[in-house]
N, C-alpha and C positions, 0 to 999 in steps of 0.2 A: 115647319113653324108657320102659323096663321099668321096673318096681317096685324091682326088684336095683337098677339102675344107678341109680337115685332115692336107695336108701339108701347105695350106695358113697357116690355125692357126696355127701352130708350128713355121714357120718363125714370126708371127705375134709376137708369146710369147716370141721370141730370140730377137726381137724388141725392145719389150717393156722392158726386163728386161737390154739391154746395155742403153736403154733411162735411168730407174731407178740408173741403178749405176753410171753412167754422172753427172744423177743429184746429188746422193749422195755424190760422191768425190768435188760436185764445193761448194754444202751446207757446208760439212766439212771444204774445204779451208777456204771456207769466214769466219767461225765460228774462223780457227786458225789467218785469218788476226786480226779480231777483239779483239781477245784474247791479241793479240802480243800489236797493237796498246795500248790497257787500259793497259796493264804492261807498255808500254813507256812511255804514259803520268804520271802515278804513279812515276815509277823513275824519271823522268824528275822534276817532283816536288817534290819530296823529296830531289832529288841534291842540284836543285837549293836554296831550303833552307838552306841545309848545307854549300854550298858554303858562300849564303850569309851572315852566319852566322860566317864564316871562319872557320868551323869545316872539319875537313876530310871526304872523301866519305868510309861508311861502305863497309867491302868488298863484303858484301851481294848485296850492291844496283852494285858495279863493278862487279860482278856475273853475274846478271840480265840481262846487257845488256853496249853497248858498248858508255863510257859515253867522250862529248869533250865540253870545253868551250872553248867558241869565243866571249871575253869582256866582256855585261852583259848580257848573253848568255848561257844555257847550250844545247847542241844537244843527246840526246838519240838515240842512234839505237837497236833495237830491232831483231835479225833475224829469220826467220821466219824455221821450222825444215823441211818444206817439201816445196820446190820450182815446182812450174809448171810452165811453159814457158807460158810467157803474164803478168804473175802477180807478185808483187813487190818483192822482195827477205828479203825485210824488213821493220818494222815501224821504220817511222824515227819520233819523235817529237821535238820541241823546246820551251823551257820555258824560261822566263826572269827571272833573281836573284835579289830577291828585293833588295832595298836598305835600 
């Protein structure tokens, strides 16, 4: 192997592992949007049951995440721990309180 062909690979390998971690931090995001998201919908329907039920929100589920209702309405916001530019800062879900 040439000296050239010694240093292509080595840029090649410097390549390939900022491709690798790119990938891995976007895999992670997505994995924490998702996470975020299923806790929102979780509280979100838990709320809304207790609401409906005219019971208090445990302080657990006001822990969890940032809870508003709006008529027969509850809105969940979820935020997210690690923000990268482009991508949401938080789940937001919304559930109906039965009647």
């Amino acid at each position: 192997m040439s000296r050239r062909q010694s240093g292509q690979s080595s840029v090649e390998m410097i390549g390939c592992a900022v491709l690798l971690a790119v990938a891995t931090v976007a895999v992670l995001e997505a994995l924490t949007i998702v996470r975020a998201r299923i806790t929102a919908e979780r509280v979100a329907d838990q709320a809304a049951v207790r609401v409906g039920e005219g019971k208090p929100l445990p302080a657990t589920l006001r822990a969890a995440a940032r809870i508003e209702r709006h008529g027969d309405r509850v809105v969940v916001t979820v935020p997210l721990p690690i923000r990268l530019p482009a991508l949401p800062a938080a789940a937001v879900v919304t559930a109906t309180v039965p009647r």
